[in-house]
Each structure stands twice: as structure tokens, then as C-alpha cells.
C-alpha positions in Angstrom: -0.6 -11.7 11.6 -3.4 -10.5 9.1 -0.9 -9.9 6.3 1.7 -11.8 4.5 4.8 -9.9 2.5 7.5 -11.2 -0.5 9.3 -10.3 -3.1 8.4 -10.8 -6.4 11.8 -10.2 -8.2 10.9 -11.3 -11.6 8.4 -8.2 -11.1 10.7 -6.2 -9.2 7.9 -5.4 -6.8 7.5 -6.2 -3.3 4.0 -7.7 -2.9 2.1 -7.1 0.8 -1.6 -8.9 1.3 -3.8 -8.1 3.7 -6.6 -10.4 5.0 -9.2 -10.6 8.0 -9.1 -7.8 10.4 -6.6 -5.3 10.2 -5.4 -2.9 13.3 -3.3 0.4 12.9 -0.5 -2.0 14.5 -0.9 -4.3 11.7 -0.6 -1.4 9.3 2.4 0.5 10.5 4.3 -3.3 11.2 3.7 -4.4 7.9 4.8 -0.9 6.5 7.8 -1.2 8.5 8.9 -4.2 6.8 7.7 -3.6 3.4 10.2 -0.3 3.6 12.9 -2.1 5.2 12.5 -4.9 2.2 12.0 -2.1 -0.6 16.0 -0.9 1.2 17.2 -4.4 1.4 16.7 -5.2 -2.7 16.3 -2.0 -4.2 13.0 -2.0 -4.6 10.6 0.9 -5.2 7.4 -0.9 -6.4 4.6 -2.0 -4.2 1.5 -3.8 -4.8 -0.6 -4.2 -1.8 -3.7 -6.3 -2.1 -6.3 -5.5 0.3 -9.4 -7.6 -1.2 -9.4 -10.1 1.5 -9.4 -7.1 4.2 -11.5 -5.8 7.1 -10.0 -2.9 8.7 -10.3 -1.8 11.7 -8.0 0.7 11.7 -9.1 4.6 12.5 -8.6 7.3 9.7 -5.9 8.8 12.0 -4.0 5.5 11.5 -4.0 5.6 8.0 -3.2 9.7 8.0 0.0 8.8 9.9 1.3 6.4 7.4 2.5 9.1 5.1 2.8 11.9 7.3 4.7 10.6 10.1 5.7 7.0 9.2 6.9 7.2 5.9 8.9 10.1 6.3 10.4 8.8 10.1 11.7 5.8 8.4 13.4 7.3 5.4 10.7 5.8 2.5 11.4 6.5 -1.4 9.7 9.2 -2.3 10.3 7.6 -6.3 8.3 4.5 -4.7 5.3 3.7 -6.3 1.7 1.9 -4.4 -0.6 0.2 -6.5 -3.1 -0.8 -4.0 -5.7 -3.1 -4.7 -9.5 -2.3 -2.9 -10.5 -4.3 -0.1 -14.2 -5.2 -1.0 -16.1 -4.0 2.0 -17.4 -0.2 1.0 -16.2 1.1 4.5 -12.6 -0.4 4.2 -12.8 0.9 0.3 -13.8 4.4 1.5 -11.0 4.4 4.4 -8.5 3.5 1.4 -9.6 6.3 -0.7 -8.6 8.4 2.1 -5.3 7.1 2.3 -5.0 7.4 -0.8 -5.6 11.4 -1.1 -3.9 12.0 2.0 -0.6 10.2 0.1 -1.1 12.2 -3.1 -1.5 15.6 -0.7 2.1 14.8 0.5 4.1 13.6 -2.5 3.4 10.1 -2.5 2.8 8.1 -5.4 -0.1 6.4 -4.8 -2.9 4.9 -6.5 -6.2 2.9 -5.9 -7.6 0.2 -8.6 -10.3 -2.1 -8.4 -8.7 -5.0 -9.9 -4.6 -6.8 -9.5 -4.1 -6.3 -13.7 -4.5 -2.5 -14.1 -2.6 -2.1 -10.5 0.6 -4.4 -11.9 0.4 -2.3 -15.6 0.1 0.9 -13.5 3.4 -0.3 -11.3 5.2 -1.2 -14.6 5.0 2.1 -16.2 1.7 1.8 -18.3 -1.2 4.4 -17.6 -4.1 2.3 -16.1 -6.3 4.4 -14.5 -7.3 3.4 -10.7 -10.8 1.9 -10.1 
């Protein structure tokens, strides 16, 4: 399992980190659970840390995170992803995909280069992504 998932309640934010390869499956199980969690403690924060990632999901993968997924298993739509760019410039292009396409259908999601403006972006302040 490529990714490991807690969380962080003095935060309030449930953290997901991916690393090594990283399949559609691996995507939409971790999703899963990061949404059942979020419904479990009342959390609508994310910070996913892709640094450590290689993807090797398709674009269609990621498309069907917030087009079919998200909406199939009820997600906030007050949630917030800070998501942290893998360093590879393919998986960081692939991100900033996922990225649009969540924007494109009411999900609030943003990018950022670096853990510190994704956390002050999460906890209200205005970072700006990358």
C-alpha cells in the first residue's frame, strides 16, 4: 500500500501520503477511506502529500475522482485539499489536472509546492498554490 492516512486532530485535518508507485486503485482506495475518516471525525480538511510519488495512474483516473467518486460516496463539498506536488514534472503535471478538473466541479482544491503554505491555506490564511 503506496500511501499511509491519519488524523491529525490537533490540526483538525486528515493527513494522506503518498509514496512510490501509485495506481488508479491506490487512488480511489485511499479516497475511500480518507472520506469515510473526514465522516467518522467531522473532518473537512485534507492535506495530501504527494512529494514522495510516482504515479501511474491515467488522467481518466484522476478525472473520476471528482466526477464520479466524490460525488458516489457522498464527499463534503465544504471540504478543503491542500495537495502537496509530487516532484516528478509528469506526476506534477497529472496533479495540475486534477486539480482544474476539481475546481471545474465545485471542489475546493488547491496545488502548492511546499507542506507550510498548503497547512496555512487549510487553516484559513490565503497562501497562494505553487
Amino acid at each position: 500500500m503506496p500511501y499511509t492516512i491519519k488524523h491529525n486532530s490537533s490540526l483538525g485535518v486528515i493527513e494522506l501520503t503518498y509514496s512510490g508507485l501509485v495506481t488508479g486503485t491506490d487512488l480511489r482506495e485511499a479516497t475511500s477511506k480518507c472520506i469515510f475518516l473526514g465522516k467518522q471525525t467531522g473532518t473537512t480538511k485534507f492535506l495530501v502529500d504527494e512529494v514522495g510519488m510516482e504515479l501511474t495512474a491515467s488522467l481518466v483516473d484522476l478525472l473520476n475522482l471528482p466526477e464520479v467518486q466524490y460525488v458516489e460516496e457522498k464527499a463534503n463539498r465544504q471540504g478543503h485539499v491542500a495537495v502537496i506536488l509530487p516532484a516528478s514534472k509528469k506526476a506534477r503535471e497529472a496533479i495540475q489536472f486534477y486539480e482544474i478538473a476539481c475546481k471545474n466541479r465545485g471542489w475546493h482544491v488547491q496545488v502548492f509546492s511546499d507542506h507550510r503554505s498548503a497547512i496555512d491555506w487549510l487553516m484559513g490564511g490565503q497562501g497562494v498554490g505553487q
